[in-house]
N, C-alpha and C positions, 0 to 999 in steps of 0.2 A: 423541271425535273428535280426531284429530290433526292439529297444526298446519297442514301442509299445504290437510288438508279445511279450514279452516277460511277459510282466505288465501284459497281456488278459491270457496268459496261467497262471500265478500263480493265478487268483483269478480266476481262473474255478477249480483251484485246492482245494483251499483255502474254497469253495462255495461247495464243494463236501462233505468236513467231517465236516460239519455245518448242525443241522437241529434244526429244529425249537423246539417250547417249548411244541407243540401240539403235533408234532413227536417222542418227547423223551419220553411223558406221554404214547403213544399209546405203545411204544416198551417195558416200564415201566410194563404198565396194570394197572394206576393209573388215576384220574382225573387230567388236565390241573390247576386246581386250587390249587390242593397238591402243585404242582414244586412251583408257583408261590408262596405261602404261603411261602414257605422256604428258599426263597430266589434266587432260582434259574432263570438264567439269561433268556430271552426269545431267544435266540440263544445259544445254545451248540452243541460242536464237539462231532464226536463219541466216541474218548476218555472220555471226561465226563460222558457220558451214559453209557461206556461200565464200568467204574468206579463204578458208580453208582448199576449195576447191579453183579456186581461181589465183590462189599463191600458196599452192602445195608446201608445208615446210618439210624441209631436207629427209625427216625419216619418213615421213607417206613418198615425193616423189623416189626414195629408193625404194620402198615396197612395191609400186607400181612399176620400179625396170626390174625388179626380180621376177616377178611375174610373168613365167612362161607360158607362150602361146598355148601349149596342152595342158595348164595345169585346170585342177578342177575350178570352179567358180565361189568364192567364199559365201558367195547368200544366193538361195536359187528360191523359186516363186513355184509353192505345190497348189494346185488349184483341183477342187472338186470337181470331176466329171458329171455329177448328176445334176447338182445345185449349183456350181461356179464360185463357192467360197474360195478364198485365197489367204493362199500365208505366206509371209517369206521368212525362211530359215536355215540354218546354214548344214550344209549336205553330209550326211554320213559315210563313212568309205565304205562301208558295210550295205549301203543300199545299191538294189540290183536295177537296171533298168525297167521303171512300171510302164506295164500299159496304160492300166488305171491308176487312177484315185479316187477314192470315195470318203467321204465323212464316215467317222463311226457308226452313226446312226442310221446310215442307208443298208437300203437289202442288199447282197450279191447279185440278186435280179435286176434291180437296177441300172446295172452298167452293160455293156454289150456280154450277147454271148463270146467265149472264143471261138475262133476261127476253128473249122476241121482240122483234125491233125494236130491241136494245141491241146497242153492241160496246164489248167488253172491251179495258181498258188496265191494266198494271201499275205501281208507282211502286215503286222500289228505294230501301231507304234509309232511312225510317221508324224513328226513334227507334232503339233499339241493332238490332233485329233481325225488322221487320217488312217487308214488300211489302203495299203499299196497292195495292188493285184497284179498280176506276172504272168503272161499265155507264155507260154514257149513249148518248145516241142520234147514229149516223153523222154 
C-alpha cells in the first residue's frame, strides 16, 4: 500500500466518528445553540456525545427536567409522502398540523385526494424543501 492509500484511508476513518455540532444536538434532543453556548466545539467524535449522553453535565441534565411533558419537541423528522425523503428540523410555532408533505418538486396530484367535506390548503416553506398540505373542513 502506498503512502498516499494510506493518508486517504485514515481520514475516511478519522471523518467517520466525527459529526458535526448540529448532529450531536439532534442525537442530544437539544437546540444547536445550547452546545454552542457551552462551549462546545463545532466538530465532535462519537466518543464525546456518547460521553455526553451517558454523564449529562449539569446544564443538559437541567434542560432535560425543565422539559414539560407537553412541551413542543425541539427537532421533529418531516418526511416526503410521495418519495420518503426525510429531514430533521426543528418545528415552527406557526406550523399547523399537515396532512401532507411533499417535496417542492412533486405535483399536488400526487399526494391523496382530500377526503369529502375537506378543502385543501398548501403551506410553502417547510424545512429546506417541503410544501405542507392541510384537508380540513371549510
Amino acid at each position: 500500500m502506498t503512502t498516499h492509500r494510506v493518508v486517504a484511508v485514515v481520514a475516511v476513518v478519522y471523518r467517520c466518528g466525527v459529526i458535526s455540532r448540529r448532529d450531536a444536538a439532534l442525537r442530544l434532543d437539544i437546540p444547536v445553540e445550547m452546545l454552542q453556548r457551552h462551549g462546545l466545539p463545532p466538530k465532535l467524535s462519537d466518543a464525546q456525545v456518547n460521553e455526553l449522553e451517558s454523564n449529562p453535565p449539569a446544564w443538559l441534565e437541567q434542560s432535560r427536567a425543565n422539559r414539560s411533558p407537553k412541551a413542543r419537541p425541539v427537532w421533529v423528522e418531516l418526511k416526503c409522502t410521495v418519495c420518503g425523503f426525510t429531514e430533521s428540523v426543528r418545528p415552527k410555532k406557526w406550523w399547523p398540523e399537515f396532512t401532507y408533505l411533499s417535496c417542492e418538486h412533486h405535483r399536488i396530484g400526487d399526494v391523496p385526494e382530500p377526503a369529502p367535506g375537506l378543502a385543501r390548503s398548501e403551506v410553502d416553506g417547510i424545512g429546506s424543501r417541503f410544501v405542507g398540505i392541510v384537508d380540513a373542513k371549510p
